[in-house]
C-alpha positions as CSV (number, residue, x, y, z in Angstrom):
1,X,56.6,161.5,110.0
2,X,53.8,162.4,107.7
3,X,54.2,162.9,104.1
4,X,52.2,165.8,102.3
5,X,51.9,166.5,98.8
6,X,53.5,170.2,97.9
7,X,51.6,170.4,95.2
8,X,48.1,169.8,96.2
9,X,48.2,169.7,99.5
10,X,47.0,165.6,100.0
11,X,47.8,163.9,103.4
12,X,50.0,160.7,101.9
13,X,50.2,159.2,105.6
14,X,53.0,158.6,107.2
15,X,56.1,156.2,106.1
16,X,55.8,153.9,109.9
17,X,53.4,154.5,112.2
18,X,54.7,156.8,114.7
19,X,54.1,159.9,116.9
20,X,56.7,162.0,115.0
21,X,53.9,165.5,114.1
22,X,57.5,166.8,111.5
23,X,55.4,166.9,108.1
24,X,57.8,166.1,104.9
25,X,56.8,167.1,101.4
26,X,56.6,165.1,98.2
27,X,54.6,164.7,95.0
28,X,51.3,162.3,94.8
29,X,50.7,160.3,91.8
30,X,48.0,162.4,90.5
31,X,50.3,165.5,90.0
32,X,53.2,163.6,89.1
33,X,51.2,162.7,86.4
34,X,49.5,165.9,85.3
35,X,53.1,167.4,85.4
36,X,54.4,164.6,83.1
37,X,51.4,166.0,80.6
38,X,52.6,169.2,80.6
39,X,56.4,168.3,79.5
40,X,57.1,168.3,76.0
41,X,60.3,169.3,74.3
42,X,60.8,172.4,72.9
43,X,62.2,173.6,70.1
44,X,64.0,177.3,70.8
45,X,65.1,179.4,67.2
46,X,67.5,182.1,68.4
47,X,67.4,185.4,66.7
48,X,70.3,184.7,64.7
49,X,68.5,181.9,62.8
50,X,64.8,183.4,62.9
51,X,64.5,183.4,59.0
52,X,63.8,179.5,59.5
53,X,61.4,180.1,62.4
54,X,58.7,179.3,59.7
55,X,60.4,176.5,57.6
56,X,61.2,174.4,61.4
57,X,57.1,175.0,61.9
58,X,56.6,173.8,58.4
59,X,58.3,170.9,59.0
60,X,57.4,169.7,62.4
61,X,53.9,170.3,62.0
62,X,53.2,166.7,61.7
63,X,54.8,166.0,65.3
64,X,52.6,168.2,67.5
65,X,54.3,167.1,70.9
66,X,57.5,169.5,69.9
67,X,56.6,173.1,70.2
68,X,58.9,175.3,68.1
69,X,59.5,178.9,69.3
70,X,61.4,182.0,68.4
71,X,63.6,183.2,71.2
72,X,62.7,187.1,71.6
73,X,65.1,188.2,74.2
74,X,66.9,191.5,73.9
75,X,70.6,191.2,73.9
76,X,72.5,193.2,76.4
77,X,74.3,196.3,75.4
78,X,78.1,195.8,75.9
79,X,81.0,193.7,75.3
80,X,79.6,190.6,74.7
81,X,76.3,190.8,74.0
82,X,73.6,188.4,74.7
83,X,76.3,186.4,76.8
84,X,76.6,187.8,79.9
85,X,74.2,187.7,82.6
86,X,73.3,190.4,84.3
87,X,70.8,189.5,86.9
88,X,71.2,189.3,90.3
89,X,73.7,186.1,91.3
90,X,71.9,184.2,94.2
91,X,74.9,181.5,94.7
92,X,76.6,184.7,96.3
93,X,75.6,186.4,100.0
94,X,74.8,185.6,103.3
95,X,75.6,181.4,103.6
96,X,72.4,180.0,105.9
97,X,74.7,178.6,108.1
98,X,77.9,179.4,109.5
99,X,81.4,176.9,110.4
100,X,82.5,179.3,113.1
């Protein structure tokens, strides 16, 4: 079985040597580690506490690796606002396979 990186596509060879053509799917080093520079924690300021959207900035500004944001979602209209989810719920339908 040969091993491809999904991300970029590199043949990684295969685990044994064998004539197995199935392909499985991993991540090479090199994009492990350019994903790895893109992670950095974040900081979310809900709407409820936005007057201290500037004060967090202020005060973080000295650690660049935490990026501070101001959540600008529109609440829902309805009971319960802002915590229900109305999109569509893909743990429900068809089941890809079947017990029968």
């Amino acid at each position: 079985m040969r091993r491809m990186c999904a991300w970029c596509g590199k043949d990684l060879g295969g685990k044994e040597p064998s004539d197995d053509p199935r392909v499985t799917s991993t991540i090479c080093g090199d994009c492990a580690g350019r994903l790895l520079a893109y992670r950095k924690p974040v900081l979310v300021v809900s709407r409820e506490w936005a007057r201290l959207y500037e004060e967090l900035v202020e005060m973080l500004k000295d650690r660049p690796e935490i990026e501070v944001v101001l959540d600008r979602r529109e609440p829902t209209e309805g009971e319960g606002a802002g915590t229900d989810w109305r999109g569509p719920d893909r743990r429900r339908g068809r089941q890809p396979f079947s017990l029968e």
